[in-house]
C-alpha positions in Angstrom: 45.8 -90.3 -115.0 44.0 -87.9 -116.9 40.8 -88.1 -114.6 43.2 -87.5 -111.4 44.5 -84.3 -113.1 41.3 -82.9 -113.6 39.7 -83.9 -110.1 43.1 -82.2 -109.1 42.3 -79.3 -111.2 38.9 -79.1 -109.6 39.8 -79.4 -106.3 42.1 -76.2 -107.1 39.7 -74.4 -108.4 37.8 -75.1 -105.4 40.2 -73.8 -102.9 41.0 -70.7 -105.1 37.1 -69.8 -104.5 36.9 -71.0 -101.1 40.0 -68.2 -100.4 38.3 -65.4 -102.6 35.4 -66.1 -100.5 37.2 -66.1 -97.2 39.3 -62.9 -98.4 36.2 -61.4 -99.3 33.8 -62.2 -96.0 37.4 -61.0 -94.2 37.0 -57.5 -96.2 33.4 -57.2 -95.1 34.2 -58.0 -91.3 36.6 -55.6 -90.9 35.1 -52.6 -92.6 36.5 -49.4 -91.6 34.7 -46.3 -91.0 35.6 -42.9 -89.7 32.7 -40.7 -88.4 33.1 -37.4 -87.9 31.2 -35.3 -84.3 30.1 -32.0 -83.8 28.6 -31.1 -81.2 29.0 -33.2 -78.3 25.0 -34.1 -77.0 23.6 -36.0 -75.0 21.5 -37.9 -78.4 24.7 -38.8 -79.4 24.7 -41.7 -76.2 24.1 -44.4 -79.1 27.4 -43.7 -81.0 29.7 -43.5 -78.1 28.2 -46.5 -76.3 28.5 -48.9 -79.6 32.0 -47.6 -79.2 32.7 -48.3 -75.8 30.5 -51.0 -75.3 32.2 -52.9 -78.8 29.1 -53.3 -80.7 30.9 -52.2 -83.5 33.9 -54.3 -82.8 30.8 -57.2 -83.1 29.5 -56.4 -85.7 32.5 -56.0 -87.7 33.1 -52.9 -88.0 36.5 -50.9 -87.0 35.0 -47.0 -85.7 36.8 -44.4 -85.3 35.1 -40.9 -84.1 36.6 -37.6 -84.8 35.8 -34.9 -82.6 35.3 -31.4 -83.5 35.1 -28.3 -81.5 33.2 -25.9 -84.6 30.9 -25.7 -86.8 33.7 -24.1 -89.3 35.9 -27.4 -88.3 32.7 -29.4 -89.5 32.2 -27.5 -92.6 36.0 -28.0 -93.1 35.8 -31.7 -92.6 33.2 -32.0 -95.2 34.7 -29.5 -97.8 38.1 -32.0 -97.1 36.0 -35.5 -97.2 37.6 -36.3 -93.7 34.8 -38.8 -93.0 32.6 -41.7 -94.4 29.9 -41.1 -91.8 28.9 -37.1 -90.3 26.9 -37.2 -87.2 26.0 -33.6 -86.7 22.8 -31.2 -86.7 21.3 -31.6 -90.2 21.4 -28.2 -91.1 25.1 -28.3 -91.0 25.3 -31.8 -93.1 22.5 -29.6 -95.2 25.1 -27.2 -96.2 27.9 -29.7 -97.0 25.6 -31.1 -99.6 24.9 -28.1 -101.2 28.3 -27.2 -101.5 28.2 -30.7 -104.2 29.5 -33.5 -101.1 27.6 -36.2 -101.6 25.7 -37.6 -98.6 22.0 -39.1 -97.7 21.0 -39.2 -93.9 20.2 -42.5 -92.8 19.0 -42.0 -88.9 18.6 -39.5 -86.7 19.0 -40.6 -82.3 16.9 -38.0 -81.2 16.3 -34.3 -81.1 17.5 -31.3 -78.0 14.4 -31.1 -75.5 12.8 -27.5 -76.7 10.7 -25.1 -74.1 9.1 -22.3 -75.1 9.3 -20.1 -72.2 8.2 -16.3 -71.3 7.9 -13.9 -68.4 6.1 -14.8 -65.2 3.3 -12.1 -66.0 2.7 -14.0 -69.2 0.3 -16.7 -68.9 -0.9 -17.8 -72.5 0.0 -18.0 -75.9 -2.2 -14.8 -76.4 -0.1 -13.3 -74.0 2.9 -12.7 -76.5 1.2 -10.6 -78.8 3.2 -7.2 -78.6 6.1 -8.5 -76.9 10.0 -9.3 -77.9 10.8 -12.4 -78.6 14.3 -13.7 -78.7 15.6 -15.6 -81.8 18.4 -16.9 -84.0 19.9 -14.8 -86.7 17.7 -14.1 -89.5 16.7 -17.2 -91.4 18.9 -19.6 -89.7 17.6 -23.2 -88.2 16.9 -21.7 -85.0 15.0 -18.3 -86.1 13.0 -21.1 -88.7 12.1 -23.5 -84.8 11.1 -19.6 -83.2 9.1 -18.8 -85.6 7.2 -22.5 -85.9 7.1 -22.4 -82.7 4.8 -19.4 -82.8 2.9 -20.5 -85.7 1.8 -23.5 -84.0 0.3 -21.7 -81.1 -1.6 -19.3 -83.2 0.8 -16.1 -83.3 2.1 -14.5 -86.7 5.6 -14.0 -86.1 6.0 -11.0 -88.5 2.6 -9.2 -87.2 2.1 -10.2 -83.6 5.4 -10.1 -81.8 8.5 -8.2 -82.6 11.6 -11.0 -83.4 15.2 -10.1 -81.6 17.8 -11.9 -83.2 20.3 -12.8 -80.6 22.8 -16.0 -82.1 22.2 -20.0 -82.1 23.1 -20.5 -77.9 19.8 -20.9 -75.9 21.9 -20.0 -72.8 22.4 -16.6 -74.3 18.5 -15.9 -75.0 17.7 -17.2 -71.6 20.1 -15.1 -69.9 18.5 -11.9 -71.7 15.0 -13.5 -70.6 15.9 -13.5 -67.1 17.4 -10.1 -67.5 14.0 -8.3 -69.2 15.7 -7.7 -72.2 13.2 -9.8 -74.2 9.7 -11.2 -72.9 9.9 -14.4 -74.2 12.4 -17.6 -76.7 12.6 -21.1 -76.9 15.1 -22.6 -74.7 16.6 -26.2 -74.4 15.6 -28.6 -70.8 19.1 -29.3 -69.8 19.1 -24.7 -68.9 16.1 -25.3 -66.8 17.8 -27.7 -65.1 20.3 -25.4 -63.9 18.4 -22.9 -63.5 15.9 -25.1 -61.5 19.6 -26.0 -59.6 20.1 -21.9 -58.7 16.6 -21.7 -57.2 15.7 -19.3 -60.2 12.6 -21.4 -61.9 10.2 -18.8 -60.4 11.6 -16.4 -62.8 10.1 -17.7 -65.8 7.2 -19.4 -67.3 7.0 -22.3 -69.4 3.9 -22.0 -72.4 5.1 -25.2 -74.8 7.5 -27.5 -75.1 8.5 -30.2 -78.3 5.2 -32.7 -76.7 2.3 -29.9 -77.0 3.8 -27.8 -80.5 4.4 -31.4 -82.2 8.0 -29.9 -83.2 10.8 -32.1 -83.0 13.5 -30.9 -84.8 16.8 -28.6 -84.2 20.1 -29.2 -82.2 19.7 -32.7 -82.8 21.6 -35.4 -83.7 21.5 -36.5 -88.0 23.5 -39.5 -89.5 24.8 -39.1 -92.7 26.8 -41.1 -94.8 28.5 -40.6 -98.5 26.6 -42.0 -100.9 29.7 -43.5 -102.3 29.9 -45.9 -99.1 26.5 -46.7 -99.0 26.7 -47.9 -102.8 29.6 -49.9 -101.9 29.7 -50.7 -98.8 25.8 -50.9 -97.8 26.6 -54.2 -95.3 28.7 -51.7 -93.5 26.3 -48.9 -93.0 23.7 -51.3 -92.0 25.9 -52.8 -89.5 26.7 -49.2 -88.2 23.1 -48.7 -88.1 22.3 -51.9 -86.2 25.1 -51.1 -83.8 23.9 -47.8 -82.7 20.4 -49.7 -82.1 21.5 -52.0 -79.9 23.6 -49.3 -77.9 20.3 -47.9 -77.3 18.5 -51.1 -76.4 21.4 -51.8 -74.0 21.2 -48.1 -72.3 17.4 -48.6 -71.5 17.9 -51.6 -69.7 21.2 -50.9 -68.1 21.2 -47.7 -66.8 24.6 -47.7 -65.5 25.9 -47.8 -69.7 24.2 -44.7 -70.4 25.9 -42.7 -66.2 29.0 -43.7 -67.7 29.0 -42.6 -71.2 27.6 -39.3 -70.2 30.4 -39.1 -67.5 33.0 -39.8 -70.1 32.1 -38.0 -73.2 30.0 -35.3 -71.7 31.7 -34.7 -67.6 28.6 -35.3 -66.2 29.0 -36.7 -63.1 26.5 -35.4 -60.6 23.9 -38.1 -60.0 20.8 -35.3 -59.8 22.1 -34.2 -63.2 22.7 -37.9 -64.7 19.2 -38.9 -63.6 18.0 -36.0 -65.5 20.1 -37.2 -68.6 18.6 -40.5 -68.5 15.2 -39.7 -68.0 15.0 -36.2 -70.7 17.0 -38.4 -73.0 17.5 -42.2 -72.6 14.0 -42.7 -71.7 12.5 -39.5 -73.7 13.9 -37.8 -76.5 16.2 -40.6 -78.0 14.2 -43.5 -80.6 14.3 -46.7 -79.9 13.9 -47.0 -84.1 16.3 -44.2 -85.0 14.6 -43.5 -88.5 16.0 -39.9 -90.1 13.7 -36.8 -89.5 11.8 -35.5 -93.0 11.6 -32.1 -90.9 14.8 -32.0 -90.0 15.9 -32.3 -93.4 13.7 -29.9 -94.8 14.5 -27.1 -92.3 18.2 -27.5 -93.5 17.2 -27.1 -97.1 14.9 -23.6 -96.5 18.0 -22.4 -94.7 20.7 -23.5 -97.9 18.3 -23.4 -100.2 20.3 -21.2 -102.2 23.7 -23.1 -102.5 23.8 -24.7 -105.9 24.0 -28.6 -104.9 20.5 -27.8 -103.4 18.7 -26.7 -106.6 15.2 -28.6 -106.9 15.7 -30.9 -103.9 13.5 -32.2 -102.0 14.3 -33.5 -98.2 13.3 -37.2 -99.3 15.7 -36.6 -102.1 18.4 -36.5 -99.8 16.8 -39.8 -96.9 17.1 -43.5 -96.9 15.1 -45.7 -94.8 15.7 -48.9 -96.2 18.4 -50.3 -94.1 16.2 -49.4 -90.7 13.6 -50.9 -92.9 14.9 -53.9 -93.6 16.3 -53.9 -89.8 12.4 -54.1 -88.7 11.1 -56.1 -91.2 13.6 -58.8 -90.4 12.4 -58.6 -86.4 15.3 -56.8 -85.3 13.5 -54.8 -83.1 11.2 -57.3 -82.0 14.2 -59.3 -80.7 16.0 -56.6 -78.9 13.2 -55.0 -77.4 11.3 -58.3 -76.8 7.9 -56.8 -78.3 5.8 -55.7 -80.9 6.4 -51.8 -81.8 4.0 -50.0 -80.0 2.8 -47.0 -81.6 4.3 -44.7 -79.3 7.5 -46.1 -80.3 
């Protein structure tokens, strides 16, 4: 009798871990995560695919996506702790974490395609030396990319050319361009493309672009998350991360995913215009290994640097690679892609 009640007692104790283990798997399969968007970019094809496509769903993880129209709505969001994950510029997410909102950047799915462009008459580099160049406002992100820009094709930007801040839009310094109120600015592909549309090409010059000046960062597309969630829940954030790889994996080899996300989240519905998407993005500018962008980071931090949460940081101070790492050293890649990386990759 007494060896029934305790194989009875056993067999309880049993069940009562086989249900804590099932609750808890349970907890872990249906993670939710709110991420909060701003701006709406073609990079961001990998989050609204694993959406649509239920790669989150999949994985076990329950998305939601917030979309905001400003940069004050983002700062807002991240001042109010609206969100576990930001997908934004990392300048922005910079700023948040200086202001004491603790997050660390996990992947970045690719970058805005930059030009450096100039007058007809202008035909080198060497060219600019004397001229007006449009920029950002003072010491912003996109003042810091003009002035890189220069650097790395030999031209002081405080000596050699004469700086005209003109705000963060590129459509607004190419405009002024085409006008002759500057000689040259940097200038993202998707305004060439209309302007290419209007027959007005001939009008400028292009001297560089993100391939030639190795510079690959501004107006693109960071991942943060809290570090709270990723102490907690790092399962979750690897399966986010996993998700948004295999959104990319599935919009290189079925083109159609990528037409319709772009026609959904972005109104993009004339082919021409699509088949540039797929082709400047898809195919170019996003990673098939989103890893987060040291530079990216960095620029962020020379921009904030004086908020107080930003005091003796370094941008690797505020990265993780080990859940992309641990993606890749478990052949993640290898599997989706059906290859070795490549070093182009």
């Amino acid at each position: 009798m007494a060896k029934a009640n305790r194989l009875n007692f056993l067999f309880g104790v049993f069940l009562l871990t086989c249900a804590l283990v099932s609750r808890s798997a349970m907890a872990a399969e249906t993670a939710t995560l709110t991420v909060i968007s701003y701006p709406a970019r073609p990079p961001k094809l990998p989050l609204w695919l694993a959406l649509d496509a239920g790669l989150f769903e999949k994985n076990g993880l329950k998305v939601s996506i917030k979309e905001l129209d400003s940069r004050e709505e983002l700062i807002r969001s991240m001042q109010k702790r609206d969100g576990e994950i930001y997908a934004a510029t990392a300048n922005w997410i910079v700023s948040g974490i200086g202001d004491g909102f603790e997050l660390v950047f996990v992947a970045n799915t690719g970058y805005s395609v930059l030009k450096l462009l100039a007058h007809p008459s202008i035909n080198r580099a060497e060219d600019l030396k004397g001229k007006k160049v449009g920029t950002g406002e003072p010491n912003s992100s996109q003042d810091r990319i003009t002035r890189q820009a220069l650097q790395r094709l030999g031209i002081n930007p405080d000596k050699d050319v004469t700086l005209v801040p003109m705000g963060g839009r590129s459509i607004t310094r190419l405009n002024a361009l085409l006008k002759g109120d500057i000689d040259a600015t940097t200038s993202n592909e998707d305004n060439l493309f209309d302007l290419e549309r209007r027959g007005g090409i001939n009008k400028i010059r292009v001297l560089a672009d993100n391939e030639s000046l190795k510079l690959f960062i501004g107006a693109g597309v960071d991942f943060a998350v809290s570090r709270a969630l990723f102490k907690n829940s790092r399962s979750a954030v690897k399966r986010f991360l996993q998700s948004m790889c295999e959104a990319i994996g599935l919009a290189r080899e079925d083109r159609s995913q990528a037409d319709r996300i772009y026609g959904r989240y972005l109104d993009v519905k004339d082919p021409a215009l699509l088949d540039f998407m797929y082709r400047t993005y898809v195919q170019g500018a996003i990673p098939q290994r989103p890893f987060p962008k040291t530079e990216n980071v960095a620029l962020g931090i020379e921009e904030f640097s004086s908020k107080p949460g930003l005091k003796g940081k370094r941008a690797e101070d505020l990265i993780d690679r080990t859940l992309l790492t641990e993606l890749e050293r478990e052949g993640f890649f290898n599997r989706l892609y059906g290859k070795p990386r490549t070093p182009s990759e």
